[in-house]
C-alpha positions in Angstrom: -90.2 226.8 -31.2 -93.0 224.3 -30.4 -96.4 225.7 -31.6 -100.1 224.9 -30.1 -101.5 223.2 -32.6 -98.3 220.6 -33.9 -98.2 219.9 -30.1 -101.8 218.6 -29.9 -101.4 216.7 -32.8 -98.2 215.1 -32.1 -98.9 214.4 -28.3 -102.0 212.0 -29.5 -99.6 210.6 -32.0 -96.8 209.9 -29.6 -99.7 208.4 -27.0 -100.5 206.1 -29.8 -97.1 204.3 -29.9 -95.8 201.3 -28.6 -92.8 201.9 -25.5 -89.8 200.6 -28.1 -90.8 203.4 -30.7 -91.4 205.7 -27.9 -88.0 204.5 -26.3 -85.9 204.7 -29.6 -87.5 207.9 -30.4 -86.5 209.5 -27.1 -83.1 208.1 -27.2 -82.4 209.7 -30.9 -83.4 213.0 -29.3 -81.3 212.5 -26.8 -84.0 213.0 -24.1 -83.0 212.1 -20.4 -84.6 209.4 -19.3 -84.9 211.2 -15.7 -87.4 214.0 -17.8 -90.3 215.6 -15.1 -92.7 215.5 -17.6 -96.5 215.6 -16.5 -98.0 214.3 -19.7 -97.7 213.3 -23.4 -98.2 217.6 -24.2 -94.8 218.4 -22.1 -93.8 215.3 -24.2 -94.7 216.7 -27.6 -93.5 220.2 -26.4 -90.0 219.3 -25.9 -89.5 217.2 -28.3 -89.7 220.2 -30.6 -87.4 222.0 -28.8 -84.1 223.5 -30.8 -81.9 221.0 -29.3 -83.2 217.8 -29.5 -84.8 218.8 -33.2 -81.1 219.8 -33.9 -80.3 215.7 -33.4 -83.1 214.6 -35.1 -82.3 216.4 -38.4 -78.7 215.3 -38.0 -79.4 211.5 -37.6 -81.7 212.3 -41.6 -79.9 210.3 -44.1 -79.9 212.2 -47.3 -83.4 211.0 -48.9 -85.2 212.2 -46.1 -83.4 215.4 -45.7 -83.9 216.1 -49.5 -87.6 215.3 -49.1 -88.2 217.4 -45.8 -85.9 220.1 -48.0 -88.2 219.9 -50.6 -91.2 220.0 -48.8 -90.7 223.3 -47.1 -94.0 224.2 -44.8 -95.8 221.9 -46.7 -96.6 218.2 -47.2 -93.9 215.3 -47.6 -94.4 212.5 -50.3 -93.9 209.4 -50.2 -92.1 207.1 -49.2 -90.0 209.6 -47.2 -93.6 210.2 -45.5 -93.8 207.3 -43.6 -90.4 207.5 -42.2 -90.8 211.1 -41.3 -93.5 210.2 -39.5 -92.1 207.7 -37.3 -89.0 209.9 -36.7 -91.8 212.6 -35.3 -90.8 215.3 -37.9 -93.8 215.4 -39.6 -97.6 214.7 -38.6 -99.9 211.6 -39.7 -100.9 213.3 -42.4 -97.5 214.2 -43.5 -97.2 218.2 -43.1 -94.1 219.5 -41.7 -94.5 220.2 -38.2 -94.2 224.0 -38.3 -90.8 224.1 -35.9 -89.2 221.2 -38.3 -89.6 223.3 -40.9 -88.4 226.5 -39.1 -85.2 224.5 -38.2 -84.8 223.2 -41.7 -84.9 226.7 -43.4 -82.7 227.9 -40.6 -79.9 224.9 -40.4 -76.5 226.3 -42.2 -75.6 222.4 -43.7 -79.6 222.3 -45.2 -78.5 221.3 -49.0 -79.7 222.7 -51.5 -81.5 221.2 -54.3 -79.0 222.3 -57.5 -80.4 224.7 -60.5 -82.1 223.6 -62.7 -80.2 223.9 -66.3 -81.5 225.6 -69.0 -83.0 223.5 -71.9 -80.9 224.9 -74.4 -77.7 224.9 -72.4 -74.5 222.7 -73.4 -72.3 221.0 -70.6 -69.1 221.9 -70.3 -66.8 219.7 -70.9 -64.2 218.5 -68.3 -60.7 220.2 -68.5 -58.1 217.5 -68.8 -55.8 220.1 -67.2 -57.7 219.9 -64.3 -58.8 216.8 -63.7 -57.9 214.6 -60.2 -56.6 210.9 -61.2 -58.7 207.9 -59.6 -56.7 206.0 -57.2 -54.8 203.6 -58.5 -55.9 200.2 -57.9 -53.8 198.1 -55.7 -53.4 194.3 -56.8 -55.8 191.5 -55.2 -52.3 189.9 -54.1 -51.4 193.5 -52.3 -55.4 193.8 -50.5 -54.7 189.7 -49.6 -51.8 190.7 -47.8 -53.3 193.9 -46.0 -56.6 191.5 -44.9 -53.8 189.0 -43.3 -51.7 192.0 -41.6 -55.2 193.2 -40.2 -56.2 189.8 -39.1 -53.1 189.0 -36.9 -52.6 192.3 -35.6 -55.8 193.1 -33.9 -55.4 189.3 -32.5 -52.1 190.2 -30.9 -53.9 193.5 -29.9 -56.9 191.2 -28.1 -53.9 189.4 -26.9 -52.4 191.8 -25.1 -55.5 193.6 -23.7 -56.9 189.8 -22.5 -53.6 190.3 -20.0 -54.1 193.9 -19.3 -57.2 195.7 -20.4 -56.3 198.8 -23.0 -56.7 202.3 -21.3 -59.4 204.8 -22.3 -58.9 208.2 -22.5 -61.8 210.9 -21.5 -63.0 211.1 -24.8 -63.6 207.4 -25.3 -59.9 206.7 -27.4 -56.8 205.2 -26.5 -54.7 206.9 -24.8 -50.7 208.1 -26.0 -49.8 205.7 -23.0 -51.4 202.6 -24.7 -50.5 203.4 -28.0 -46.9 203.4 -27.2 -47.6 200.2 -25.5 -48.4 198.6 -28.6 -45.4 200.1 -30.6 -43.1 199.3 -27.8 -44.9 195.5 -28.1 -44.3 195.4 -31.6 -47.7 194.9 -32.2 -47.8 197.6 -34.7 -45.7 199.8 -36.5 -47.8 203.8 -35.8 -50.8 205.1 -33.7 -52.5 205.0 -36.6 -53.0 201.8 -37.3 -53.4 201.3 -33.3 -56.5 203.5 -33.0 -58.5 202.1 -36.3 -57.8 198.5 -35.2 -58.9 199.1 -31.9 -62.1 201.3 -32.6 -62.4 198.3 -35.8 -62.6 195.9 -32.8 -64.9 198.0 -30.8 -67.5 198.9 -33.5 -67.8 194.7 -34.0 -68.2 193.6 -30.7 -64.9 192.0 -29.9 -64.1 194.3 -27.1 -66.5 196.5 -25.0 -66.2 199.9 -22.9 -65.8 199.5 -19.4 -65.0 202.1 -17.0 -61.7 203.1 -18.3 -60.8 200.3 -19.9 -61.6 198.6 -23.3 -62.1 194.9 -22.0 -62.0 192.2 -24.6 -65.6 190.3 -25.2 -66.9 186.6 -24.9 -67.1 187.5 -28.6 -63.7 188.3 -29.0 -62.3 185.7 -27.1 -64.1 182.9 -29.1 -63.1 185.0 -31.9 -59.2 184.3 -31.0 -59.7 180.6 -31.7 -60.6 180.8 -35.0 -58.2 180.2 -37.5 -57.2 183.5 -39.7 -59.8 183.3 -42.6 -62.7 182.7 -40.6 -61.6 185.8 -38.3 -61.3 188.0 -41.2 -65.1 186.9 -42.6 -66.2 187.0 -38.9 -65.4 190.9 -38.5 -65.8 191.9 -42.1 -69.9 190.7 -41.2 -69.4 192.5 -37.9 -67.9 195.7 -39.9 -70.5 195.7 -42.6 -73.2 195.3 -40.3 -72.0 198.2 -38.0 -72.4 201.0 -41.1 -74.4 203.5 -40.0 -78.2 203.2 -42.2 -77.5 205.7 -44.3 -74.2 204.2 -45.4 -76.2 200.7 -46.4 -78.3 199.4 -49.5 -81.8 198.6 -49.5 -80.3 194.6 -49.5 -78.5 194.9 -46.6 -74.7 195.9 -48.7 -73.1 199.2 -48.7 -73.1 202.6 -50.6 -70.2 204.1 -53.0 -67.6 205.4 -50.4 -67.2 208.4 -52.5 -71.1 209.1 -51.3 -70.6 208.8 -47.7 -69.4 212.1 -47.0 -72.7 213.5 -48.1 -74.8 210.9 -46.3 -75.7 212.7 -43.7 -76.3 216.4 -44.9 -77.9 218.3 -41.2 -74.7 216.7 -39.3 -72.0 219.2 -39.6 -69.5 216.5 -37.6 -70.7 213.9 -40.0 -67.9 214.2 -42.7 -64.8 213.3 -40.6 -66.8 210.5 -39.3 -67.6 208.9 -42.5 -63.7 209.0 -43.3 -63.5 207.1 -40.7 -65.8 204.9 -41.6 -64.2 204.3 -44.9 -60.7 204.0 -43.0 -61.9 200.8 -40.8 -62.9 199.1 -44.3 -60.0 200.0 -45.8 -58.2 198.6 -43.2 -59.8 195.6 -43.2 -59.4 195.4 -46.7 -62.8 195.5 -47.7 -62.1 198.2 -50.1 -59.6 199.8 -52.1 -57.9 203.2 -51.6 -60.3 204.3 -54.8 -63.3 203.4 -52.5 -63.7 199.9 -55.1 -64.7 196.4 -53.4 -62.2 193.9 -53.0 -63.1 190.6 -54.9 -63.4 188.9 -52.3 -66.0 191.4 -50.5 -68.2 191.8 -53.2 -71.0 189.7 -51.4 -70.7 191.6 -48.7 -71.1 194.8 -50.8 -74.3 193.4 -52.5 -76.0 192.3 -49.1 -74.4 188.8 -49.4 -71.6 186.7 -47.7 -67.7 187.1 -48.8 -66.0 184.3 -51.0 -63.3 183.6 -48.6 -62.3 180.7 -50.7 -61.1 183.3 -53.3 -59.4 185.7 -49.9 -57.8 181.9 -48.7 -55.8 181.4 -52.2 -54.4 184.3 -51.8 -53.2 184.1 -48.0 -50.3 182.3 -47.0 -50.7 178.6 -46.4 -51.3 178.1 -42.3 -48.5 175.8 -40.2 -49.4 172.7 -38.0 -45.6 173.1 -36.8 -42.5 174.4 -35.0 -39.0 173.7 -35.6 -38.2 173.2 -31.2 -34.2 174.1 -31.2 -31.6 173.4 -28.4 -31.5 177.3 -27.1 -34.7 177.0 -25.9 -36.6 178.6 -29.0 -39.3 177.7 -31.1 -39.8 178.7 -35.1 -42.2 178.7 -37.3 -41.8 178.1 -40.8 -45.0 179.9 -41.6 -47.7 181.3 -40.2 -49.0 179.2 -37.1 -52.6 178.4 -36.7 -54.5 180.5 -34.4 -55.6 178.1 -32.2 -52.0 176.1 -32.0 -50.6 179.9 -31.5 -52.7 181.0 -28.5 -51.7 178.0 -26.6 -48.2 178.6 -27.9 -47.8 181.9 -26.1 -49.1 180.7 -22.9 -45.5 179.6 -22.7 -43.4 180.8 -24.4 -42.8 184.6 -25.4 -42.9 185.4 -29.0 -39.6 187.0 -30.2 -40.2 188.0 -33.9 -43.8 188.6 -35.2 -43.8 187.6 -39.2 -45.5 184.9 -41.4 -42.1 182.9 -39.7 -42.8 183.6 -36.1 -39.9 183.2 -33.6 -40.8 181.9 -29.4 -38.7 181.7 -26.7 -39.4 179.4 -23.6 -38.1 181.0 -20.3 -38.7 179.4 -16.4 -41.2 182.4 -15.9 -43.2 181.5 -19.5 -43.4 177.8 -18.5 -44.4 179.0 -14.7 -47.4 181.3 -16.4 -48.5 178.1 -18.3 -48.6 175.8 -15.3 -50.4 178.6 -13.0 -53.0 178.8 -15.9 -53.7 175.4 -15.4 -51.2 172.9 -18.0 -49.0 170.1 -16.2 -45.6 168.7 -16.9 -47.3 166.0 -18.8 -49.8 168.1 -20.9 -46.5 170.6 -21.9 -44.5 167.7 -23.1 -47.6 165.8 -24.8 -48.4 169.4 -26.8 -44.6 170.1 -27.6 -43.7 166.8 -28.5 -47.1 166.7 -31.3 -45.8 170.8 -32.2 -42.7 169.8 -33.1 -40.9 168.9 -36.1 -37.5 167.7 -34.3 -38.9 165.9 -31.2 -39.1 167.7 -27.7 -35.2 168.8 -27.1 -33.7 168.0 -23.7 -33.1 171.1 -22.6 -36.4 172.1 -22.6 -37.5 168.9 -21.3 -35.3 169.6 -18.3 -36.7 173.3 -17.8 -39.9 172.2 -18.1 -39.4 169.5 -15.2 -37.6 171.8 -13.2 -39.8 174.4 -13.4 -42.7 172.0 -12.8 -41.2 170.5 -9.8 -40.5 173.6 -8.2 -43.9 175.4 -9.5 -46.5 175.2 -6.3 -43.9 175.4 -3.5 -46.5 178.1 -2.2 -50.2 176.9 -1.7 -53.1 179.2 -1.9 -56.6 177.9 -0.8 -59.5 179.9 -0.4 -60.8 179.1 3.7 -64.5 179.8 3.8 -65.4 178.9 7.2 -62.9 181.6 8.3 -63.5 183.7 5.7 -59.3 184.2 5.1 -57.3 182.9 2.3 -54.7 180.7 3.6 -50.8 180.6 2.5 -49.0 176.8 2.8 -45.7 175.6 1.9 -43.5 172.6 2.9 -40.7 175.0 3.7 -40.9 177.0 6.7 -37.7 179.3 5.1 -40.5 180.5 2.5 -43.3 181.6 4.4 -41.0 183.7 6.9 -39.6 185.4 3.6 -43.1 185.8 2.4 -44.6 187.4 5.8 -41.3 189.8 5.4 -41.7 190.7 1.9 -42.6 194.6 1.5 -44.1 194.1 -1.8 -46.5 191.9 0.0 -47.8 194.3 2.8 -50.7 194.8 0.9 -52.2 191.2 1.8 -52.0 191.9 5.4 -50.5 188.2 6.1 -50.8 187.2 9.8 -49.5 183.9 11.7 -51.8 180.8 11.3 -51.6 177.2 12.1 -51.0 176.0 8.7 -48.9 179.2 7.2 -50.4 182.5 6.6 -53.9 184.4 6.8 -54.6 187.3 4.8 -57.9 188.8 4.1 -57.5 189.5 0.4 -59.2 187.2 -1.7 -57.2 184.0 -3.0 -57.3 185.5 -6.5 -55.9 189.0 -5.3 -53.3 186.6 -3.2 -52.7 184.4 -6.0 -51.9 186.8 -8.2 -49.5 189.2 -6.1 -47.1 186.3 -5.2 -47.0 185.3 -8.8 -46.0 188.8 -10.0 -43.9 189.0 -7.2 -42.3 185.8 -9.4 -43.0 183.1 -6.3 -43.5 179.9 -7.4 -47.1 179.4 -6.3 -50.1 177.2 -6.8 -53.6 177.3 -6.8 -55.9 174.9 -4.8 -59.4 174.7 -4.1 -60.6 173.3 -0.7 -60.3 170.1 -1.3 -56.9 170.2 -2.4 -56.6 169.9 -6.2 -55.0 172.4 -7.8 -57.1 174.8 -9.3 -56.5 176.9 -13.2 -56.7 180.1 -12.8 -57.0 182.9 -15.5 -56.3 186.1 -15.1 -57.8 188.2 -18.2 -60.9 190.0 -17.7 -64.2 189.7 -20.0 -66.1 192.6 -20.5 -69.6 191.7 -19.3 -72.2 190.7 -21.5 -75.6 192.9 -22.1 -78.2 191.1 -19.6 -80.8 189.3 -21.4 -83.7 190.7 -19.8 -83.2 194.3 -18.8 -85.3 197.7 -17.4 -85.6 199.9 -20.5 -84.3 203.3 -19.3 -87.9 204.9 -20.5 -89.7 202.9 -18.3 -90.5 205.0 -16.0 -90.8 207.6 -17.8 -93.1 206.4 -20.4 -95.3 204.8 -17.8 -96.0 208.1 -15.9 -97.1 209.6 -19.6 -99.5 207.0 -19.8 -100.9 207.2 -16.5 -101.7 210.6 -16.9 -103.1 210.1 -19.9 -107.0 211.2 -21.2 -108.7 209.0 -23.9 -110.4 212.2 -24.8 -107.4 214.0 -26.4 -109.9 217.2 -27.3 -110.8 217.6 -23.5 -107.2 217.0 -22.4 -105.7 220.0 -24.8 -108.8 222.5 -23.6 -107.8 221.4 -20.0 -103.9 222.2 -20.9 -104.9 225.4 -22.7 -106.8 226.6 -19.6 -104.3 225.8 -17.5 -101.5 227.9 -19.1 -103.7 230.8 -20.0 -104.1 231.0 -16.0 -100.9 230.8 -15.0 -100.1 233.7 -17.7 -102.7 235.6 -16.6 -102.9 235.1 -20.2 -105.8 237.3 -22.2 -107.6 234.8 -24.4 -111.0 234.5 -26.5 -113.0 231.2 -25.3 -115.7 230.2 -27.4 -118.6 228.4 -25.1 -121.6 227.0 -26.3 -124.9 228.0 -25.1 -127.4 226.2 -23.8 -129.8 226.5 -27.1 -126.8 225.5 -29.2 -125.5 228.9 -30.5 -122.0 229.4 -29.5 -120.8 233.0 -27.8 -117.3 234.1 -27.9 -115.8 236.2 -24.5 -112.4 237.9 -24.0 -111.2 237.1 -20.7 -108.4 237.9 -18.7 -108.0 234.5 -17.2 -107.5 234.6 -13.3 -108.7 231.0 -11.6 -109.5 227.0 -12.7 -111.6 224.8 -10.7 -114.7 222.8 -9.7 -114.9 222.7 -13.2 -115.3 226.6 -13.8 -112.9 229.3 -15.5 -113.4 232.4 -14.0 -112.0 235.3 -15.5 -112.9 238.9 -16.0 -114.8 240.0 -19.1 -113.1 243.0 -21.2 -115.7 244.2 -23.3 -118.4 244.4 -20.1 -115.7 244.9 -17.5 -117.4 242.2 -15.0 -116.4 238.7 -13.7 -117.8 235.5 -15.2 -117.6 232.3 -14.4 -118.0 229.9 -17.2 -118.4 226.1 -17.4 -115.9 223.9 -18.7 -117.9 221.6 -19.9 -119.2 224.1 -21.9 -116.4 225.9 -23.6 -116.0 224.6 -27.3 -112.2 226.3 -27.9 -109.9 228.6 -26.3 -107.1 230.8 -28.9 -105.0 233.5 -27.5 -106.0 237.4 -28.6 
């Protein structure tokens, strides 16, 4: 429970910090932003309630809590001090604020600092019986191999989510829908390996929440061009840098694994998180099963950058080309560049996912390329560079057929009648289209030049495409127009309303520069509304002081009024007068 005199203190300490400590501070509390405080006291009061103290001593890394441990009800040392102080758990001069140390004694995961052992004692020597084998270690060829299976499966996971956005469950995780998605996709081989990779992913910025969904980033797209190296050394930066503080070095590496259990001592969910933790980097192979760095993240470890030189001689070499074959397939004889890849499966469909990857070109790939914006010509100009046996003529025919027939249907956005309009050169086509159940949705009505419908052109655009029409996008002009479909999660706004604005700025405003008078005022005003019984001490007018026992009934004009116990009358007394006020 909050007491009197750690309030006082700690409200003229909080009213002497800036709005981002303030901010930060309230956020780690977990302190609503929408909070009717009056003034930096309600402030100081609440903060020292049970349940936001309860999340301040669970976000404690293990030095602090050890040092607030140790210093019981009394004073903390240095240098735990000064970051105790800024966490608001113990005052300027670095005593324990008396409900901190209340919640310390009390909190069941408190550790406790181990026996001392006696001078004369022996240690006892381990039993070999008994003993749990380390690990073993895997080989640097085996953790090379892991880092490349990582790598290309959370790009085909970005992939996929770039076409339709993964699902979130209630809780924040993927759903049993989405992980069977992926399994059914071939993208991985258990839900394992789906949830780390895609809270691995999350954690590093490469997707973002939104709504429901888990929409990839501008990060994560950029990310997808890279080539597989640089996207394993991009995230592993992104990982490292993720680990919660107490799970990081003083220069910026990481801790022992075997440690991170422990890091957090007040947090009784904290253990199953930091195996979590040490799941993503094993994952990523940025340590062994034994909790060991891998070679090539040893700079990372120490605060520094990864030798990906060492990581690249171990990964396969990278392909520059396909083998293009008669039946309409594409292969691989190694792993494809990223960026050669990507534009790969705009069209074609990838059949077999292995460092020899297998494509197949349908009408309906090669339709989905030309909607997102490539030509007859720019298809046949990449093919024919791809390829290691020229560009075969069946695929040069599909590819002209389909472009010939691709754009039968026109959309164009109308603004001056605020409709998107429908066009084709075949009459036969818009009749079926205007007929089409699976199209009622667009509302489409009669127009001079083919349809209306008051959807926009994208919403069009992409309805008659999965409805597998052969359509085309144009602007109002008439050249065709790309059009992509995947979503980006939005980026952070660079300038935005801190969510303690308000909040903080009402505290200020109410404010006194003279913190004494303010806590007197405060301390009047709740012995009032108690009806409290109360000793005030008021000094007289030749400079003695007097102390009265007053049952406290009235405030104003500058006057307490109250009646007097000990002479059974009503006084009156000035405020400006009264040195102190202390309950009986």
């Amino acid at each position: 429970m909050p007491y009197p005199a750690d309030s006082r203190a700690l409200a003229t300490w909080l009213a002497a910090q800036d709005d981002a400590a303030l901010s930060a501070l309230l956020s780690q509390r977990g302190i609503s932003p929408s909070a009717s405080w009056a003034d930096f006291f309600d402030a100081a009061e609440a903060i020292q309630d049970a349940a936001p103290l309860a999340r301040a001593l669970a976000a404690l890394p293990r030095p602090l809590a050890e040092a607030l441990i140790a210093a019981g009800d009394g004073t903390v040392a240095e240098p735990a001090r000064s970051e105790l102080i800024a966490r608001a758990l113990v005052a300027p001069d670095g005593e324990v604020y008396r409900a901190v140390a209340e919640a310390v004694a009390a909190h069941p995961s408190a550790p406790q600092p181990a026996p001392a052992s006696p001078a004369t004692a022996s240690p006892t020597p381990a039993s070999p019986t008994t003993a749990s084998p380390a690990p073993a270690s895997e080989s640097d060829a085996a953790a090379a191999e892991r880092a490349f299976t990582a790598a290309a499966t959370l790009a085909d996971i970005l992939q996929l989510a770039l076409g339709a956005p993964l699902v979130r469950i209630g809780s924040g995780a993927l759903g049993a829908t989405e992980r069977r998605r992926l399994l059914e996709a071939g993208i991985v081989d258990d839900a394992a390996t789906a949830d780390e990779l895609v809270a691995l992913s999350a954690v590093t910025g490469l997707t973002a929440p939104t709504d429901k969904e888990w929409l990839v980033t501008s990060a994560g797209l950029e990310w997808l061009r890279a080539g597989t190296v640089d996207r394993w050394g991009d995230v592993a930066r992104r990982l490292r840098d993720a680990l919660p503080s107490a799970l990081r070095t003083a220069d910026g590496g990481w801790t022992d694994p075997a440690e991170w259990p422990a890091a957090y001592p007040f947090d009784p969910s904290w253990p199953p998180r930091a195996e979590r933790w040490r799941a993503l980097m094993h994952r990523w192979a940025l340590i062994g099963a034994d909790g060991t760095s891998a070679p090539w993240a040893k700079g990372l470890a120490a605060g520094d950058e990864t030798d990906l030189d060492e990581l690249r001689a171990l990964l396969p070499s990278e392909v520059d080309r396909v083998f293009l074959q008669n039946d309409l397939t594409a292969i691989a004889p190694g792993p494809l560049a990223p960026h050669l890849d990507m534009r790969l499966r705009t069209m074609a469909i990838r059949e077999s996912r292995a460092q020899a990857s297998s494509y197949r070109f349908t009408p309906d790939s090669i339709g989905a390329a030309i909607t997102g914006g490539e030509t007859a010509e720019s298809l046949r100009e990449f093919l024919t560079d791809l390829s290691l046996t020229g560009l075969p003529q069946p695929l040069a025919y599909e590819i002209e057929r389909t472009a010939a027939r691709h754009g039968l249907i026109r959309v164009v956005d109308d603004p001056a009648s605020g409709s998107t309009l429908v066009s084709s050169e075949d009459p036969r086509v818009l009749d079926t289209l205007a007929v089409d159940q699976a199209l009622r949705p667009l509302g489409f009505v009669r127009h001079p030049q083919g349809l209306a419908s008051r959807s926009s052109a994208d919403t069009v655009f992409w309805m008659l495409a999965d409805a597998r029409y052969p359509v085309g996008m144009q602007d109002a002009s008439g050249h065709t127009r790309t059009v992509m479909r995947h979503r980006l999660a939005a980026d952070p706004a660079e300038a935005t309303v801190r969510a303690y604005d308000g909040l903080l700025a009402r505290l200020r405003a109410a404010h006194d520069a003279d913190a004494d008078a303010a806590w007197l005022g405060r301390e009047l005003e709740q012995a009032v509304r108690a009806k409290s019984l109360i000793v005030v001490t008021v000094r007289l007018p030749d400079g003695s002081t007097r102390d009265f026992t007053l049952e406290a009934s009235g405030l104003g004009g500058g006057r307490l009024r109250g009646r007097d116990r000990a002479a059974d009358v009503e006084r009156t007394l000035p405020v400006a007068s009264i040195e102190s006020v202390h309950p009986v």
